[in-house]
N, C-alpha and C positions, 0 to 999 in steps of 0.2 A: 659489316658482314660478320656473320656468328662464325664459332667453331664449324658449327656443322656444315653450312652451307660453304664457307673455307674446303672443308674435309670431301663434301660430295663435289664441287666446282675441280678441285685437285683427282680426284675419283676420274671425272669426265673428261679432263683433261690428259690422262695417263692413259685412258681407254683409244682416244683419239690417236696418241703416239704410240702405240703399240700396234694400232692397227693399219698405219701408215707403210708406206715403202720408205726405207731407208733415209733417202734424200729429201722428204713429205715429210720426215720424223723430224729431222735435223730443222727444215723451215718452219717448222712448227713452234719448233724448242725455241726458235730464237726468235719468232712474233712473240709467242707470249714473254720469252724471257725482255723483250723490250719493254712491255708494259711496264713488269716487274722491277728494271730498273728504272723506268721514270719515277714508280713509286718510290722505293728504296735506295736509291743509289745515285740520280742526278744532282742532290745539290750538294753533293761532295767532289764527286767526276764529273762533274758537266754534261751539259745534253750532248757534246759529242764529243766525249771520253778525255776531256783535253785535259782533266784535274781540277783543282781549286784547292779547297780543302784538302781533300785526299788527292793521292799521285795520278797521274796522266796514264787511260790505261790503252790510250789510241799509240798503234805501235808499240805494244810495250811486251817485249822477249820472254818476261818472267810468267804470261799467261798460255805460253807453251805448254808449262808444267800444268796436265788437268789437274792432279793430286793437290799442287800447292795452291793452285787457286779457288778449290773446294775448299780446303784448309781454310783457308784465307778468309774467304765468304763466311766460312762455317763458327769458326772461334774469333775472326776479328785478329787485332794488331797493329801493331805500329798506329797507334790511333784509330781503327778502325774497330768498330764494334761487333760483337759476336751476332749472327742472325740465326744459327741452327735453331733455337728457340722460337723464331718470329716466322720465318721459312720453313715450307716444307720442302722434302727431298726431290719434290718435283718443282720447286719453284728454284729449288739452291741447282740443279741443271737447269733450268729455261735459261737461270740469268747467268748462266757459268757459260752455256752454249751459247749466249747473246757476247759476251762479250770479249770472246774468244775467236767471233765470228764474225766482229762488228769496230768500228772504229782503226780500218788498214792492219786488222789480227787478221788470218786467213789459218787459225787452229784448231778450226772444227767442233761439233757438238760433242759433247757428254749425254750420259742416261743416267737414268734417275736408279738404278744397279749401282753405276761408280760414285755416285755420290754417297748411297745407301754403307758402302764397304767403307768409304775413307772417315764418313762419320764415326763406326761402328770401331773403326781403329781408334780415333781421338777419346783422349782423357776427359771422361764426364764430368770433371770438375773445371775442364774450358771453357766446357759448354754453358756456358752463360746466358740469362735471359738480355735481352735488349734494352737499355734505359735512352729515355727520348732526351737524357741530358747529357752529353756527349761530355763533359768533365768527369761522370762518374760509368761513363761506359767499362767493362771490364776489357783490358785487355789480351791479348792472344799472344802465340808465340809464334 
């Protein structure tokens, strides 16, 4: 899939949540943010959030905090690699709202606003692009 058609898919996708009622917002955020992690994120956390590779994120307190877990998603850490480069701002809330919302979390959606500010706060020199070889991923704080 190109930039563009990435760029216009995300477009169409924003348009849909916006024009949603609240709770139609929220189910939205976390269908698509499923996708998003089957792509990006199961073969670290498992298909159902159990961990592996990366920490276990079914049950897990520390996705309470929306701020640190955009953080998180955004610059990578503790072995985990930076995605704001590879994800846009509405894919970094589908899959913050997926998994926040999913796996016995009951922490609710984010919008693509709160990801948009916690990015905008982070050090652009975290912001890292993504390498598909996980020895040389950059890591986060």
């Amino acid at each position: 899939q190109s930039l563009g058609q990435q760029a216009q898919q995300n477009d169409i996708t924003q348009t849909e949540i916006s024009t949603q009622p609240d709770t139609d917002a929220a189910t939205l955020l976390a269908n698509t943010g499923q996708q998003v992690y089957e792509r990006q994120c199961v073969a670290c956390h498992g298909v159902e959030g159990g961990g592996g590779i990366g920490p276990a994120l079914s049950e897990n307190p520390r996705l309470e905090d929306a701020q640190w877990t955009i953080r998180r998603i955004s610059i990578g850490g503790l072995g985990m690699p930076a995605f704001a480069h590879q994800l846009s701002s509405t894919e970094i809330a589908e899959i913050t709202s997926f998994i926040r919302s999913s796996f016995n979390n009951d922490y609710g959606a984010v919008n693509t606003n709160e990801v948009s500010e916690v990015i905008a706060m982070l050090d652009a020199k975290r912001l890292q692009p993504v390498t598909n070889n996980l020895a040389e991923a950059p890591l986060g704080g």
